[in-house]
N, C-alpha and C positions, 0 to 999 in steps of 0.2 A: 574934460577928462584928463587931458593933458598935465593940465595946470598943479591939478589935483593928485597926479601919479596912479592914473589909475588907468592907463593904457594896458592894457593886451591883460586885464580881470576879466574875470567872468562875473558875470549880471545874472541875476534872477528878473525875469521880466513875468512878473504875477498880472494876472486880466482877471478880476471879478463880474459883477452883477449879472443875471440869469439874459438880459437882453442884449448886451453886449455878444455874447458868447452865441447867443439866437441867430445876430448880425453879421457876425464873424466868419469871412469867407476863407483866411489866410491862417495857418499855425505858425510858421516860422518865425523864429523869435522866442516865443512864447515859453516860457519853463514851467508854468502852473497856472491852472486853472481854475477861479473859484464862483461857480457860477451855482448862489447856494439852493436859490430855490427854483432851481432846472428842474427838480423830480414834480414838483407837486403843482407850478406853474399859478397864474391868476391873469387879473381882466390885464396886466400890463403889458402883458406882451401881448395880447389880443390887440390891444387899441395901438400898439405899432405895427400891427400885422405882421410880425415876427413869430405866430404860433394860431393855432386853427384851436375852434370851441370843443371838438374832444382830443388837445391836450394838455387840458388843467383837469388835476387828478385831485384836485381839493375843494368840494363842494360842502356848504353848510346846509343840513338839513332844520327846517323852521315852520312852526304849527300857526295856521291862523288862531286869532287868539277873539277878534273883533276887526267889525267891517263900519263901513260908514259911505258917505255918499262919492267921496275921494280917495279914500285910503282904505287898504288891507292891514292890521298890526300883528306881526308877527311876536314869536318870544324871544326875539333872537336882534339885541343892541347892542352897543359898543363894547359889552365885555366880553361879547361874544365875538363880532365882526371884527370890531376896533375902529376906528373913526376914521382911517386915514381912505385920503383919495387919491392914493399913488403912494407909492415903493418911496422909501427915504424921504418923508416931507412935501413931498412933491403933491403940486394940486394938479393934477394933469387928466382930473376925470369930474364929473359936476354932480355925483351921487357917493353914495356910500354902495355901489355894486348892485348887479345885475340880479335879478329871481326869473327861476320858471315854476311852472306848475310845474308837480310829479307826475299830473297823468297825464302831460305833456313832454316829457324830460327830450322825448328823440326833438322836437324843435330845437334844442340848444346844438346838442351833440353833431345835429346835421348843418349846425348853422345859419338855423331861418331867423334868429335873432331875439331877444329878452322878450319877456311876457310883463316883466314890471321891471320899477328899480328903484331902488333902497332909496328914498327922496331924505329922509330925516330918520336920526336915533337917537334913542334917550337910552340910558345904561341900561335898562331891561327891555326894551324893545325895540322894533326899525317897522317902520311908512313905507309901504309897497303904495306906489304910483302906478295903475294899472295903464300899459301901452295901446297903444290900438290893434283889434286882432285878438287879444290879451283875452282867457276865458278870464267871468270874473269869480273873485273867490270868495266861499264862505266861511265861517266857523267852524275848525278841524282839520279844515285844506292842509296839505302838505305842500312847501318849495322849497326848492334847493336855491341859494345863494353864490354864487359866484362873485367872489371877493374881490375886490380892487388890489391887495396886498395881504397873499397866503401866510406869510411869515409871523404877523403877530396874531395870526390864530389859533396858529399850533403853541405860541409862546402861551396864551390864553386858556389852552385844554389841559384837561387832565389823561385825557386819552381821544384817539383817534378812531373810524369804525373804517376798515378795509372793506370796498365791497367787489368782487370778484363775480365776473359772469364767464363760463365755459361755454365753449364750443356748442354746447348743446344746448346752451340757454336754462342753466342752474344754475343760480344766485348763493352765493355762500357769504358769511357776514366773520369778521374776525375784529376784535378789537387790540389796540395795541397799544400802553400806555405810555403819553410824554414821559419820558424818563429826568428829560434835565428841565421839566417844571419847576420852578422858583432856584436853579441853582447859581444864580447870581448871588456869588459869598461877598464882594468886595467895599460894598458901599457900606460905613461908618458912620453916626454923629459922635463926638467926643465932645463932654464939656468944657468950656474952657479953650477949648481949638477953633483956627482960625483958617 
């Protein structure tokens, strides 16, 4: 700093990524915070134990479609999920995410643990591995997903559905649509460029 003349400046000292910020026992220092997918959360801070099973706010809902001796297939594959098995590249999980039943859902929320998990996807669909314990599911069934990496989900929708339970136990549904869906203006091919 010295060298450089940059004694007695002021710094922006910026901290990103949502685990970081999970981890993070100290502020000082710090001048900005960007911890993007703190609201909505996913399996990756679960699998560092940085965050408990109800606070990921972003769950896929997915119909059975067809069952077989091994697998559940749901409607809901990588264009929906997205492929990845961890946050930025990272292989730091050995599935494409976690499923419950719905008419199971409090298991998750209380944290007794996955009912299946996303083993394999093809662009339209994902392979529920049923766990042990695991009710098994038929034609129709409903599960919620629990994503390895929330971010390229919402990049993937056109809208989101809010679901809201009161104090009294009435369920209310809102939807709310991706607004910056497809608005990556930046990328160009030009003939003749290099």
């Amino acid at each position: 700093l010295v060298s450089a003349g940059l004694v007695g400046s002021t710094f922006e000292i910026s901290v990103g990524a949502t685990p970081t910020e999970l981890a993070r026992t100290e502020f000082s220092g710090i001048t900005e915070l960007r911890p993007g997918n703190y609201a909505l959360m996913d399996r990756t801070p679960l699998r560092l134990n940085l965050a408990q099973p109800q606070d990921v706010a972003l769950c896929v809902l997915a119909t059975v479609v067809s069952t077989n001796s091994r697998f559940a297939i749901i409607d809901a594959g990588s264009k929906v999920v997205s492929s990845d098995k961890g946050a930025h590249g990272a292989d730091g999980m050995s599935n494409f995410g976690h499923a419950f039943s719905c008419a199971r859902y409090d298991d998750f929320v209380e944290g007794r643990g996955a009912h299946y998990e996303v083993a394999s996807l093809s662009e339209e669909h994902g392979w529920l591995r049923r766990l042990p314990d695991a009710p098994v599911l038929g034609v129709g069934d409903r599960v919620l997903l629990v994503p390895n990496h929330s971010c390229p989900i919402v990049n993937l929708s056109d809208e989101l559905c809010s679901v809201s339970v009161s104090d009294a136990g009435e369920v209310t549904h809102e939807y709310w649509p991706v607004i910056c869906r497809g608005a990556v203006h930046g990328a160009q091919l030009r003939r003749g460029s290099q």
